[in-house]
N, C-alpha and C positions, 0 to 999 in steps of 0.2 A: 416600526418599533424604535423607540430611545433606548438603544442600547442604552448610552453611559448615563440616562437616569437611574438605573438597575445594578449597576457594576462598575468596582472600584478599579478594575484593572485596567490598561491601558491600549490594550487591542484585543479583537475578539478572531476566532476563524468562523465566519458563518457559512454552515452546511447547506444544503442545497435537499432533501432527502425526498422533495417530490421529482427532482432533477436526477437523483440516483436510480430513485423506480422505473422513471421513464427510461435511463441508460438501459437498465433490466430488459423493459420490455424490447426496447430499439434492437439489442441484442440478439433478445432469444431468435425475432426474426430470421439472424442470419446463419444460426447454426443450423447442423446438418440433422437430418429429423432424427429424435431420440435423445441428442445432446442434450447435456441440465447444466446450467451454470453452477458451478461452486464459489461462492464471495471466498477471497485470500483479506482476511482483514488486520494481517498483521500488524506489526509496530501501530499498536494504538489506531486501525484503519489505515494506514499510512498516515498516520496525522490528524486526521479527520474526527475521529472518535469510535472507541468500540462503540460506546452507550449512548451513542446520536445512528452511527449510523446499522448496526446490528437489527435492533428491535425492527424498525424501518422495513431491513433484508429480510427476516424471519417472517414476515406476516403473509409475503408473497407464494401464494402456491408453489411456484415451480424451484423454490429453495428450498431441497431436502438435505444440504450439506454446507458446512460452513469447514474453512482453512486457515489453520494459522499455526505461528514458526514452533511459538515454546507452550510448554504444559502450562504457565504462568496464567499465559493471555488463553488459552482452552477453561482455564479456572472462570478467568474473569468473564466470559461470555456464558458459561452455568451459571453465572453470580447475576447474571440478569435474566434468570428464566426462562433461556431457549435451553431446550432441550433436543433440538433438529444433531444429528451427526456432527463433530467434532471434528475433522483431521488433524492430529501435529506434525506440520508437515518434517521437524528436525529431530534429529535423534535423541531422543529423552534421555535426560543425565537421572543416572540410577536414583538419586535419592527423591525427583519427582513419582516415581514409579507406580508409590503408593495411593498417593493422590490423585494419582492419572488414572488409575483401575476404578478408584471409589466413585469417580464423577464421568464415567464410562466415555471419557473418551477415546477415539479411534487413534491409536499408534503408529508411527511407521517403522514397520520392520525394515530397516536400512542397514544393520550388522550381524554379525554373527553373537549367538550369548542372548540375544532381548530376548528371544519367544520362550527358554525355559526360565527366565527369571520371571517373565509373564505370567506362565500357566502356573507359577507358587504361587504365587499375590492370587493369582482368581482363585486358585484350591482353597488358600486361607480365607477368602473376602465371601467367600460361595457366590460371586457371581461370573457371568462371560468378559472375556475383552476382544475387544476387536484392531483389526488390525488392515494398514496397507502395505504391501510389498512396494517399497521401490528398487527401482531397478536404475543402475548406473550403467547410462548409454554413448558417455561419453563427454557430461561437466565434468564429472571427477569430484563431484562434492560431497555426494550423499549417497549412498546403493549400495546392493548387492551386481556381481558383472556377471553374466547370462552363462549358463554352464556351469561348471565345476563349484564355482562360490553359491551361486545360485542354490544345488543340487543339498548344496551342507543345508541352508535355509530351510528347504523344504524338510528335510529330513527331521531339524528341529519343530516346523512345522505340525508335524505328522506324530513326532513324538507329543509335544503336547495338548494332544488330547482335544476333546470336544468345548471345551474351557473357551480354547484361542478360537476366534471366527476369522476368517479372510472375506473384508468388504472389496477388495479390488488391486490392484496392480498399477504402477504408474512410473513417471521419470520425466524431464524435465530436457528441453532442448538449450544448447550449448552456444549457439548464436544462430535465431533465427532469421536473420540477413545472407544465408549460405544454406540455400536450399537443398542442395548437395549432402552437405552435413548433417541436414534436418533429414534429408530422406534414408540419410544411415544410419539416424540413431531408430528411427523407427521403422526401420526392417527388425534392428536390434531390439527393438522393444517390442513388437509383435512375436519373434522368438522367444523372447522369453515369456510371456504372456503363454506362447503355448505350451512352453518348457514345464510351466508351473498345472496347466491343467491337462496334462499328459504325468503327471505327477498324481493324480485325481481330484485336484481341487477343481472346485467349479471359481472364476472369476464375472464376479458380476457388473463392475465396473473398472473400464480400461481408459485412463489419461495421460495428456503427455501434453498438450496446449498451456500455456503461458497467455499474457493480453496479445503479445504483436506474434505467438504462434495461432490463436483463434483467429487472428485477421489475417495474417500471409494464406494459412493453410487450412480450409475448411476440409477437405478431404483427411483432415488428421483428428476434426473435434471427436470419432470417436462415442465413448458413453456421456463424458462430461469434458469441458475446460473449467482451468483455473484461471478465475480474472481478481487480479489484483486494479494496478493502472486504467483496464478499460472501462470498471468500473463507475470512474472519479474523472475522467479527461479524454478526452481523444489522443490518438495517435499523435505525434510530435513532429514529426517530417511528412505522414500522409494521411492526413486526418480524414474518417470517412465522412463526417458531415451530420452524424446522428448520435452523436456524444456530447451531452451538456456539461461542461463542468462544474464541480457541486462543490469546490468550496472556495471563498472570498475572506483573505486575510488584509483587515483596518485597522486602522490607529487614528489619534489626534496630530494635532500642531498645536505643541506648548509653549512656544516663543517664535518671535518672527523679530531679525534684526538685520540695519543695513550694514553688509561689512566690503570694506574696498580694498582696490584693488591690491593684492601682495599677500593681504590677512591668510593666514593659515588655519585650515578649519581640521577638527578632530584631535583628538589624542594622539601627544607624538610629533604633530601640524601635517598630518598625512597628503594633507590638498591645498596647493594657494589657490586663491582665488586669481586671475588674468583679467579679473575685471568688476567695478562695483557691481555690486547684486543685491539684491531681498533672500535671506538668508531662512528656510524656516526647518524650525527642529520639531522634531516627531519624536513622540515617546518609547520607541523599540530602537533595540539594538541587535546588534550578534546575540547577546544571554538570549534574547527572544526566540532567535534562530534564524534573522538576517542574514542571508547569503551572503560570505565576505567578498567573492568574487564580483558579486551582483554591484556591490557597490565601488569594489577597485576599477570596475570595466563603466560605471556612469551608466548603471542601467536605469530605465525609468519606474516610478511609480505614479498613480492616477493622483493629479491636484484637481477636484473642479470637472473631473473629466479631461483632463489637458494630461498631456506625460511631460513629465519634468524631471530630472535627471540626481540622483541619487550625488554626494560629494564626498561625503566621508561618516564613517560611524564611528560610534563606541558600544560599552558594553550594552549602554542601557536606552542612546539613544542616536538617531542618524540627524543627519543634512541636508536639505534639498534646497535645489534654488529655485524660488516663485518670483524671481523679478521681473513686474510688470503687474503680478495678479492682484496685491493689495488683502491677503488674505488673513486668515482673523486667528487667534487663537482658538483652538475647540474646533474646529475647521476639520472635518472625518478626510484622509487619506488610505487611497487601495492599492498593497502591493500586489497582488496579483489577484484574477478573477474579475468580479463587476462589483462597479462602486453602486448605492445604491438609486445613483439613474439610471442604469441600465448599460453604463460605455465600461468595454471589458479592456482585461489586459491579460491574458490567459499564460498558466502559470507555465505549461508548453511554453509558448513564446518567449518567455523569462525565461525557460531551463537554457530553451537552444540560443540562446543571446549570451549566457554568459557559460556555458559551459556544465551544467547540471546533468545530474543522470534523470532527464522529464521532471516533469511538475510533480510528481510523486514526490520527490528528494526534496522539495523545498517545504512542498506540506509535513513530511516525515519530519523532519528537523526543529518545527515550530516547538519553542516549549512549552512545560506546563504553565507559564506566566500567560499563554495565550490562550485565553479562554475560548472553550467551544458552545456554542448558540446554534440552535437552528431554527434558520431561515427560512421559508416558503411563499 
């Protein structure tokens, strides 16, 4: 594909979405029989695209529920014609509410007050809403805590009416590198879990997996996990070996110049040079969503296939040194993922090199100036 015969913009992020199906399938493999994956496609996919990578998700059988943060982005995935299960997984601000009930997404009951504000909107609307309980087992971010808070829940619950549905019960591990902690929230969340159908609800679906909780702890996947990151990359410290990554962000080289030794490059003169060099400038910068650290720390990007070390940026554009390569204007560069021969540079690798929370965090941050394409 000629990308930039097609497009004015200056870097693209190409998807991967036969490389996401196959994560799917590689996946399902290893959950425990019964499990359904749930796609987490927040912030924009992480980066990636609702509207590249959604339809994609939605066409596969075994995707009967999709997840994501705010009522916003639950809009924007109706606005493309899936109609499969919704979750928001945060606590909806009142004045979405209306909008939430009309376009039947699943809510999560995480406070006390949602479920009779709910069951008005459905009396007014004449239709059902549904709903998941979370339970707070221990982040402290988002729940109801098992007991006493719990009990008011239900009670609201129960008060409204055949309106409100209950699709499942869930919550969220707190650091799953401390198996310990992992194994006390979900005692804590199986209590409660029973707490609520000892109450008379029936719960049809129970989660509590995360990406690197579905790979530590199969004995936890449960009715479903939620995979955001496993989605889109492997593991970052123990990668299992059956996770393609699915997206590759490019750019050009818009100037190539010799500058010697002393010359200070960047706004500010952030980097001397210690030594003549062949200087080549790429059209992204920070506004893009270049990682600042990535470049304070000399991390590399793919020239040619070669890694060549990142000098200094601006808003709109970075540095790199290609001295020795002789390289051309228009010349395509890969910061993370595969350029397009085939030689990677995985954005894992770039997160733990310079300090990232995974390669999710770098594709999250891309901006809208970086346009998204899909690749196959």
């Amino acid at each position: 594909m000629d990308y930039y015969g097609s497009s004015l913009n200056n870097s693209y992020l190409a998807v991967h979405t036969d490389a996401l199906c196959a994560n799917i399938a590689a996946i399902e493999k290893t959950l425990s029989p019964g499990a359904e994956i749930i796609p987490v496609l927040k912030c924009d996919a992480y980066g990636l695209g609702l509207s590249l990578t959604a339809p994609a998700l939605a066409a596969l059988p075994g995707i009967r529920t999709f997840a994501l943060a705010h009522v916003s982005e639950g809009l924007a995935l109706r606005s493309l014609g899936i109609d499969k299960d919704v979750l928001i997984l945060g606590n909806p601000l009142p004045h979405a509410l209306p909008r939430a009930v009309r376009a039947h997404l699943t809510l999560t009951a995480g406070r006390l007050g949602l479920l009779p504000e709910l069951a008005k909107l459905a009396d007014a609307a004449g239709t059902d809403v549904t709903v998941q309980i979370k339970l707070d087992t221990g982040l402290h971010r988002a729940g109801v805590t098992v007991g006493e808070e719990l009990d008011a829940l239900l009670k609201e619950l129960a008060a409204a009416g055949s309106r409100v549905r209950l699709l499942g019960v869930y919550s969220h591990f707190a650091d799953t590198a401390k198996p310990a902690l992992c194994r006390e929230q979900v005692e804590r969340f199986l209590r409660g879990a029973e707490q609520v159908e000892r109450s008379g609800f029936s719960v049809p679906m129970r989660h509590i997996c995360d990406s690197a909780g579905s790979e530590y702890y199969p004995e936890y996947h449960f009715d479903a996990v939620r995979l955001g990151r496993r989605l889109f990359m492997d593991h970052p410290t123990q990668p299992r070996g059956n996770i393609r990554e699915c997206a590759s962000w490019r750019s050009c080289i818009t100037a190539v110049h010799r500058r010697a030794a002393g010359d200070k490059l960047g706004y500010g003169g952030v980097y001397t040079l210690d030594h003549d060099a062949d200087i080549a400038t790429v059209g992204v910068g920070y506004g893009d969503g270049l990682y600042l650290p990535l470049v304070e720390m000399h991390g590399d990007i793919l020239v040619r296939g070669e890694r060549r070390p990142l000098l200094a940026c601006c808003m709109d554009q970075c540095m790199v040194d290609v001295t020795g390569m002789n390289v051309q204007v228009g010349e395509e560069v890969t910061f993370f993922g595969y350029d397009r021969a085939g030689h990677a540079l995985l954005s894992q690798d770039v997160a733990n090199f310079c300090g990232a929370n995974e390669g999710c965090a770098l594709t999250a941050a891309l901006s809208q100036r970086v346009e998204r394409i899909i690749e196959n």
